[in-house]
N, C-alpha and C positions, 0 to 999 in steps of 0.2 A: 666212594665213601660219601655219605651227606652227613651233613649238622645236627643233631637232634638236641634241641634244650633239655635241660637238666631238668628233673622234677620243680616247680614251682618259681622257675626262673623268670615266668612272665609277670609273677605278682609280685615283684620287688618291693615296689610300694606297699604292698599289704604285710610284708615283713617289716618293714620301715617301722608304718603303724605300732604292731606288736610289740615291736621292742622299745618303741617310747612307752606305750601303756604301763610298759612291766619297769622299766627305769622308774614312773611317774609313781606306783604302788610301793617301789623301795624308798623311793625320797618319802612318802606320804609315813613312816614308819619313823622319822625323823620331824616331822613337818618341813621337811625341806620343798621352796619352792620351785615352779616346774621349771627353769632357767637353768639353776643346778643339777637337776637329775638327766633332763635330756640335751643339756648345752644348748637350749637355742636362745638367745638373745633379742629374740624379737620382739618383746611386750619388756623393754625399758624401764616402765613405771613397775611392774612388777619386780625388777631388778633392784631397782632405787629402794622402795618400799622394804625388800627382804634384808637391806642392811641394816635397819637402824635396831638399836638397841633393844629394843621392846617386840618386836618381830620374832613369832613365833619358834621359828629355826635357830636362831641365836640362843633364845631362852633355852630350847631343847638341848642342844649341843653343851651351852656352858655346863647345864645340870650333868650330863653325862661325863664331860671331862672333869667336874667336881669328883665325879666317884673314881671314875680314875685314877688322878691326881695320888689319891690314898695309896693305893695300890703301887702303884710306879714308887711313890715317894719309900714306902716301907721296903719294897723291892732293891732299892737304892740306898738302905741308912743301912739293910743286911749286908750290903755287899763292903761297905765303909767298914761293917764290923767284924768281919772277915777277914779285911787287907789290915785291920790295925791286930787281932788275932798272931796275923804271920807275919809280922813285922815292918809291913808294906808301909803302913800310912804311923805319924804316932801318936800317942795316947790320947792327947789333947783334942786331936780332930773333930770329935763331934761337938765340942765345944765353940771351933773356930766355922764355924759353916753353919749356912741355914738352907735347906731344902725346901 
């Protein structure tokens, strides 16, 4: 019996590549920068840079968990009102809590 490599086994690298490319096209759908999507920690300053406040990806992200937020939140005062329905929680509840 001899060895024979698997289809495309000699260009590892060249997969490598691909799938940073395609990581770096799903962060860019967020503005997320490339440290994030492809985990590499190499370029520091770019690292530093993506935390602060005003930083692209942060802006992005907060807006999107803004709309979220809605959702989950309503998702979550139905289910209060459901458990106070069956006797689970009482009456007063949505009175005493803020979501």
């Amino acid at each position: 019996m001899q060895y024979v490599q698997p289809p495309g086994a000699g260009n590892a690298a060249g997969f490598v590549d691909i799938l940073h490319a395609t990581l770096r096209g799903a962060g860019c759908r967020w503005n997320a920068p490339e440290w994030l999507a492809t985990g590499s920690g190499a370029d520091m300053a770019a690292y530093t840079a993506s935390l602060t406040a005003h930083a692209p990806f942060v802006r992005s992200a907060t807006q999107k968990q803004n709309a979220y937020k809605k959702v989950f939140t309503q998702v979550l005062w139905e289910a209060i009102e459901l458990a106070i329905d069956y006797g689970r929680l009482p009456l007063e509840t949505p009175h005493l809590i803020d979501i």
